[in-house]
N, C-alpha and C positions, 0 to 999 in steps of 0.2 A: 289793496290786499297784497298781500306776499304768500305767494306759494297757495295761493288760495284760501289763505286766513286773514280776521279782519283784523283791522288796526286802530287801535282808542276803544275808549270806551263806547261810545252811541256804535259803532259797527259792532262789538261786540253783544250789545244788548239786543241790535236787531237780528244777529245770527244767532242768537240763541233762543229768542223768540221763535222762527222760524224753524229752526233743527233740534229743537231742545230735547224733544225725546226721540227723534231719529240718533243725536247725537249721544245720548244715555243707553240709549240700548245700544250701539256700537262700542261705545266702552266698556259696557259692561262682560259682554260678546267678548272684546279682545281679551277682557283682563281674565274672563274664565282660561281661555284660552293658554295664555302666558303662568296663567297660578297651575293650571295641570299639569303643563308642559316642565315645570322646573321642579314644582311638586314630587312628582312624577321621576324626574331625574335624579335627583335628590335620595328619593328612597335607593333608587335602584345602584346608587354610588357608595353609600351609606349604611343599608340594613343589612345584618349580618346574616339576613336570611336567602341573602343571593350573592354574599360574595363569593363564594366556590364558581361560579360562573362568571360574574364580574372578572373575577382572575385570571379567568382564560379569554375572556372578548375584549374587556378594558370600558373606558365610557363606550363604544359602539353601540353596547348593550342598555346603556345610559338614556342614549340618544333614540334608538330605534324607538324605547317604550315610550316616552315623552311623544315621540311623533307618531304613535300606537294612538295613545291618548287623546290627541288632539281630532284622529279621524273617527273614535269613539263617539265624541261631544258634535263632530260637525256632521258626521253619518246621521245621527241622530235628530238632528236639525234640520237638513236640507230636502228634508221631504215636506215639513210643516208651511213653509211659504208657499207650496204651490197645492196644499189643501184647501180649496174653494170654499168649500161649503163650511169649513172650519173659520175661517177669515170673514166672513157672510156673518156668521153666530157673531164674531169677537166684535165686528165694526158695529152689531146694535147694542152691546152696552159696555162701551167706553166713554169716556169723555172725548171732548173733539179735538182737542188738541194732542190726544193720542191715536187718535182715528187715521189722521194724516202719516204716523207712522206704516200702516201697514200698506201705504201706498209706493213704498218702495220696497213689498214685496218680491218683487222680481231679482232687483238689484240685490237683495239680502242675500236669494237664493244662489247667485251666478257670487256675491262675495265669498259665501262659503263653500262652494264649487271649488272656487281659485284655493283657497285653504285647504279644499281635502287635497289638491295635487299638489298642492308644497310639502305639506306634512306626508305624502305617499312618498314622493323624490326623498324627502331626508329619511324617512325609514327603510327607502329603499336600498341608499348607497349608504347608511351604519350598518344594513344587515350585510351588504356584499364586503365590507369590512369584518362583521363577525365571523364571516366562511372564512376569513381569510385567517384569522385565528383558529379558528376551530379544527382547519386542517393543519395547524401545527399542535394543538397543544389541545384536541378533543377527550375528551373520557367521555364513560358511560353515565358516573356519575354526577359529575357538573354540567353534563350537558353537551351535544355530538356522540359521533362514531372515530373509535380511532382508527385511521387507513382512508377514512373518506372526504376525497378533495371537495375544494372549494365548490368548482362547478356539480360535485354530485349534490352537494348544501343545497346552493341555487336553482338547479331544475329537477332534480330524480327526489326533492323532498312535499311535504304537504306543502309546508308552507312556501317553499320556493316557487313549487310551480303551478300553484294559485295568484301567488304572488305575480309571477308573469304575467298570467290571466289577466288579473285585475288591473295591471299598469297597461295593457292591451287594449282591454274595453275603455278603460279611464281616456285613453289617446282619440278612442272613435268615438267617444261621448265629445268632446270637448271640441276637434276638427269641427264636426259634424253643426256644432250648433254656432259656430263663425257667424258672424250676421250676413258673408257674404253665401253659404252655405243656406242659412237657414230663410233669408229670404229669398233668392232661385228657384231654390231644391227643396222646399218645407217637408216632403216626405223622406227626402234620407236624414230629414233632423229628426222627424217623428218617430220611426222606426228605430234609429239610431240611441236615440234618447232612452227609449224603454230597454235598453240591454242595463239600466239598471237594477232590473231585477237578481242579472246573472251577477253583477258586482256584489248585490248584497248576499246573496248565497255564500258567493266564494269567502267573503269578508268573515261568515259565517263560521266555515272550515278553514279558515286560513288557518288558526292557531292550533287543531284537533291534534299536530305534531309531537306539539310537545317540547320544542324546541330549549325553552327558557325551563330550568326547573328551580327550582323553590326550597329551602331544607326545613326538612319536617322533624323535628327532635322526638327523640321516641326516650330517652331517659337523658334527663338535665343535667345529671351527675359527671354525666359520661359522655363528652361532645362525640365520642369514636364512634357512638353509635346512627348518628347523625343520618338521615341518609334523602337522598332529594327526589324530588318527584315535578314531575308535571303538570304543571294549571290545566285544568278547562277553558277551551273558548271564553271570554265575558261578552264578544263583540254583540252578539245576540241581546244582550241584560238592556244595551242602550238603543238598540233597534225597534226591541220588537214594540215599546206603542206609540211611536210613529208611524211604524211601519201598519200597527194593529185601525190609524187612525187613516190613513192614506185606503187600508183595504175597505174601513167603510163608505171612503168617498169614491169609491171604483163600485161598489155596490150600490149605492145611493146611484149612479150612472148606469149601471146594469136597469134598477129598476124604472127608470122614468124610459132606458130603451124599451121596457117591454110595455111601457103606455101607450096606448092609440091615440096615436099624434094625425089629426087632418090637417092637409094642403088646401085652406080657403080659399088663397085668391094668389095668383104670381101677377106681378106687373114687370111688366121691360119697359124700364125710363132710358131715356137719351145718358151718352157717357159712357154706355154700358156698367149699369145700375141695375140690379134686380130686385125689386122687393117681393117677400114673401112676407104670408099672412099664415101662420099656425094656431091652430088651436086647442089647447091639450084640457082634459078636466084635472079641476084641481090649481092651477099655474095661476100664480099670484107673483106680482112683482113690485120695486120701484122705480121712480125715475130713473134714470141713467144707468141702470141696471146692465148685464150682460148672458147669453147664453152659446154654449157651445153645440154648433150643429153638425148632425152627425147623416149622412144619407149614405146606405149600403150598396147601392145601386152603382157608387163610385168609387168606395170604398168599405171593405170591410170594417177597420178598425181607426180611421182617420175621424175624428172631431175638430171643428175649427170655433174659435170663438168669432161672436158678430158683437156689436153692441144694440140696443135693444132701440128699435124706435116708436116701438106701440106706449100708452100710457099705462099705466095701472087699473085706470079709470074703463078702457077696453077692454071687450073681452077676449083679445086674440094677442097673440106675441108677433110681433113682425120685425122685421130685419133687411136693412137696405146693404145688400152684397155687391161692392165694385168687381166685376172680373178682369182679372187680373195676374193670374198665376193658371197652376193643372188643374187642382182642384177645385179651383173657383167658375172655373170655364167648363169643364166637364157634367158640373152640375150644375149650370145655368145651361147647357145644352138638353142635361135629362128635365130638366123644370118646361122645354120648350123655347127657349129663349134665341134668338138668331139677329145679330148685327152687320146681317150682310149689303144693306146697305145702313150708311150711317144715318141716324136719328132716327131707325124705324124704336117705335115705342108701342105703349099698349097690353094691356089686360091679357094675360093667356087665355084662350079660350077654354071655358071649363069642360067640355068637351075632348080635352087632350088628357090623354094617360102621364099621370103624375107620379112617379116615383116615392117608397116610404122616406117619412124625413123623419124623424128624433131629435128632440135637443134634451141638454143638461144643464139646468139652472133653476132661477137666474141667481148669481153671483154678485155682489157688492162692489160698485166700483167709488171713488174720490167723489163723481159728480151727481150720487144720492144727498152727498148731501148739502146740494147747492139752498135747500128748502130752510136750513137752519143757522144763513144768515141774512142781513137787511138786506145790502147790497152782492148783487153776482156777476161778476164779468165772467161770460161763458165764448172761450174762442177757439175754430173749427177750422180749419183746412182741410179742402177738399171732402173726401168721404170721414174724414174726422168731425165732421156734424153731426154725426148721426146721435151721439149721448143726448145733445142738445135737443133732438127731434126730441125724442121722449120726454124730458123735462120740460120745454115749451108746450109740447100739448097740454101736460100735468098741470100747468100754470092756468091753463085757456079752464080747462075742468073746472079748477076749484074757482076761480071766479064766477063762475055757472054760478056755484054753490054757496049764499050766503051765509050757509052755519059755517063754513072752514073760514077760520080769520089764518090768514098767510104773515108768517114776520117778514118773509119778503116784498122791499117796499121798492126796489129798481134793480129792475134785469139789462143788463149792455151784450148784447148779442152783435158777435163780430166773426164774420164767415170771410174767409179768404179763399178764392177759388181761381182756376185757370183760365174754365172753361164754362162759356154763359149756358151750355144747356146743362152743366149738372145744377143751377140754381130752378130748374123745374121739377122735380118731385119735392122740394121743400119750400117753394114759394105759397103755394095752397094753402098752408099752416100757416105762415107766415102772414100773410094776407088776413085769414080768419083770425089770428090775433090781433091785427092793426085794429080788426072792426070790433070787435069785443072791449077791447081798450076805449075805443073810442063811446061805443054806448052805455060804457060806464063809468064813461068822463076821468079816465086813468093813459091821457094821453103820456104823461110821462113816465107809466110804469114800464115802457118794454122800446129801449135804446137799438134799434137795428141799424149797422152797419157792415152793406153790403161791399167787398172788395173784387175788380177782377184784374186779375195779371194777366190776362192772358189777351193778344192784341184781336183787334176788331178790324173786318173787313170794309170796304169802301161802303157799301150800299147801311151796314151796321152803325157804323159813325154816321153815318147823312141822317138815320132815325132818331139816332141820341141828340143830334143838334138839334130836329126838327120838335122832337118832342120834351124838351128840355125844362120850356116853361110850364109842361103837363103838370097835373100834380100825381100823377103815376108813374113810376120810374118807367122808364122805355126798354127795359131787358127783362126786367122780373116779376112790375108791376105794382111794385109795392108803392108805400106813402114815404119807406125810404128809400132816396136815391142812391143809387149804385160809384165807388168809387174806383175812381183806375189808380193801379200799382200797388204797393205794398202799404200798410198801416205805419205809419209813426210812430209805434210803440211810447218812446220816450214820451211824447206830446201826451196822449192818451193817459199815461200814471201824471201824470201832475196836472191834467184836469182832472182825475179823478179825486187828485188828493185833495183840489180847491173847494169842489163839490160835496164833499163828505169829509170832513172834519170827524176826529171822533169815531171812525168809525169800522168796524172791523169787514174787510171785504173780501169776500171768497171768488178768489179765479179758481177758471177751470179751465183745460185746455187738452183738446184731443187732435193730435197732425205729428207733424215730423221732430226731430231732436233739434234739428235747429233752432226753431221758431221755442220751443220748449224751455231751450238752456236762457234765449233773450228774455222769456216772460219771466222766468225763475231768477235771473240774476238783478231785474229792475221790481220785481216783488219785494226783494231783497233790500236795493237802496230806496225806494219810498215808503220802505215804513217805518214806522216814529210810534215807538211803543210807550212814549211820553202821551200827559194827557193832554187830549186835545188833537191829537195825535192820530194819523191813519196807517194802520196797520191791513199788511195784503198778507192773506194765504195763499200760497200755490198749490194747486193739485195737481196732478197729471193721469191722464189716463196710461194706465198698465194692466195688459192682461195678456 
């Protein structure tokens, strides 16, 4: 590839396979973008109904609205990517090869983020160009004050010094949400974040000035009589049902807070893991689902998302919490939880005062819908297993069940961990499906491969040598043996490819950017959208 594009035709056919309508809707995105934008300028160069004003600013005036326009169309936008429950409704009735687009909801959001602050910066520096006109060659009727300099333009006016504002907030929105910022510090991202509200206000008022005026012909005979006025705000026309659809999923959120949510069960697994066991009436989910948990006790207004490890099939929603940050420790302290010496584990006693918990969901993620293909490779690092708990139970379930006919016919589960005790609160399940497979003579439906990087003590190794020929693995226990170091990625897609012919295979993968961009990019070279032909989907978790 060059520069990141493929080259020939078969690279061409498997990146578009793969991005086809990620890549569609991106262009589509720009090209609005680029037709407002020039559109847009166009008029304002051209129609005779703003040259009196053009005459005194020049393109500035040109420029400013074209980049008016563009924060119009993404203002508008950048709220819908992080409507949940909105994206929940869309991913059940699409097709699947559009499905996969809205998994890089995240990234859509933060692209046009970056877009409203390029279009803010060029409307910013055409309008401190138009002051700079204005205070030569203002009138009342085209528009300005005569006598008033540039910096009164700039700050002592509506729109300048909203203007200010909004380039203010826009600075501490955007610092704030640094990866190095937001994973530290997640609460001055969280707080930080919601001073959206105040941008969209101000965006609001910014134009109530009046600044640009407009010429309103009052007799056509007679141009003299000509005389100009001032638009109304529009920013509000392209706000407000987004903004009307974002305030019902803040309501949709209010309500399920004021559900009575019971604390069933906490466990303290080794690692420091915490799982919780909730039970709300009502809460239906599926596989790989996700919900946002919200305890007051720690925070007011703070929600974090978990991914889900209970099934569908259960009646309770549960969630394995790594601590790891403030609020993840704060509230594994008010749950009971204490790591003071290392591997203490164990059930909270029900006896201990539990603190209210709330969540919000559950939410759709990439790996619901591992169910609707043959084959699934599902891969996990570290606390990135957890989508897979749920979905492997999901599996164990409808097997129970002989009216569910499953189209999946081989699951390859592949967990990459550090550290041997966080493979004990998920080995249980694991275990439980080896033996269900087995009494149902489906020894090759469920491929475990267990990985640990992380090194092993003298007494540790002397167990693995001694128990080697066991047919129980000596760390986990399972029927599969545990491997040391990293996976072979490469190896792994071209046995898969030998193996399945033909066949179209959904990854799934929840861990670091790393490990992510490797899967994504060898997705990419072993598929073969010819017949005969194995073709991989990549998914990724994001939330």
């Amino acid at each position: 590839m060059v520069f990141g594009l493929p080259e020939g035709k078969a690279e061409w056919t498997k990146f578009l396979w793969n991005e086809g309508p990620a890549l569609l809707f991106f262009v589509t995105w720009l090209c609005a973008n680029i037709g407002l934008f020039f559109s847009t300028y166009s008029s304002y160069q051209t129609n005779e109904d703003y040259k009196c004003p053009h005459d005194i600013m020049g393109a500035g005036l040109s420029v400013a609205r074209g980049a008016a326009m563009i924060l119009n169309l993404n203002c508008a936008l950048i709220l819908l990517p992080v409507c949940r429950n909105l994206l929940s409704l869309v991913r059940g009735s699409i097709r699947l090869s559009f499905i996969r687009l809205l998994d890089h909801n995240i990234t859509m959001h933060k692209l046009i983020a970056w877009t409203i602050c390029l279009a803010a910066v060029v409307h910013t520096g055409a309008h401190f160009f138009n002051f700079l006109n204005l205070e030569k060659t203002g009138s009342l009727q085209c528009g300005g004050q005569p006598g008033t300099s540039a910096e009164d333009y700039a700050f002592a006016t509506i729109a300048g010094s909203t203007g200010h504002i909004v380039v203010l907030v826009m600075f501490l929105m955007f610092t704030s949400s640094m990866s190095i910022i937001r994973r530290s510090y997640f609460e001055i991202f969280w707080y930080t974040h919601h001073l959206f509200v105040v941008f969209f206000v101000l965006l609001c008022i910014h134009g109530l000035g009046g600044l640009v005026k407009k010429r309103v012909v009052i007799d056509p005979t007679d141009p003299a009589n000509d005389v100009y006025e001032s638009q109304p705000p529009n920013f509000w026309k392209f706000v407000v049902g987004p903004f009307g659809v974002y305030l019902i999923e803040r309501g949709l959120r209010f309500y399920r807070y004021t559900q009575n949510t019971i604390v069933q069960k906490v466990v303290q697994h080794p690692s420091k893991v915490v799982e919780i066991q909730l039970v709300r009436r009502g809460f239906h989910s599926k596989p790989g689902q996700y919900i946002f948990v919200h305890c007051p006790a720690v925070s007011w207004f703070e929600w974090h998302p978990f991914t889900l490890t209970s099934a569908p099939e259960e009646d309770f929603a549960s969630v394995h919490i790594r601590v790891a940050g403030d609020w993840t420790t704060k509230f594994a302290e008010a749950l009971g939880c204490n790591w003071s010496n290392k591997g203490d584990a164990g059930e909270i006693q029900a006896s201990a005062t539990l603190p209210r918990v709330a969540f919000d969901g559950p939410f759709g993620t990439a790996s619901e819908d591992v169910f609707k293909y043959e084959v699934a490779v599902c891969v996990g690092t570290g606390i990135g297993v957890t989508p897979f708990a749920s979905i492997l139970k999901s599996i164990w379930y409808r097997l129970l069940n002989p009216s569910i006919q499953l189209k999946l016919r081989k699951v390859y589960f592949i967990w990459v961990c550090r550290e041997k005790e966080a493979f004990e609160w998920f080995a249980d399940l694991l275990e439980a499906l080896e033996q269900q497979m087995e009494q149902q003579n489906l020894y090759d439906f469920l491929d475990a491969r267990i990985y640990l990087t992380g090194e092993l003590n003298s007494n540790e190794v002397r167990n693995v040598m001694l128990n080697d020929e066991e047919e129980a693995d000596a760390i986990t226990g399972l029927r599969a043996k545990t491997n040391f170091g990293r996976p072979q990625w490469g190896r792994i897609y071209e046995q898969l490819v030998q193996d399945h012919p033909s066949t179209n295979i959904g990854v799934f993968y929840c861990g670091p950017k790393v490990v992510a961009k490797e899967l994504g990019r060898l997705s990419k070279q072993f598929t073969n959208p010819r017949p005969g032909g194995t073709i991989f989907n990549f998914n990724k978790e994001n939330f």
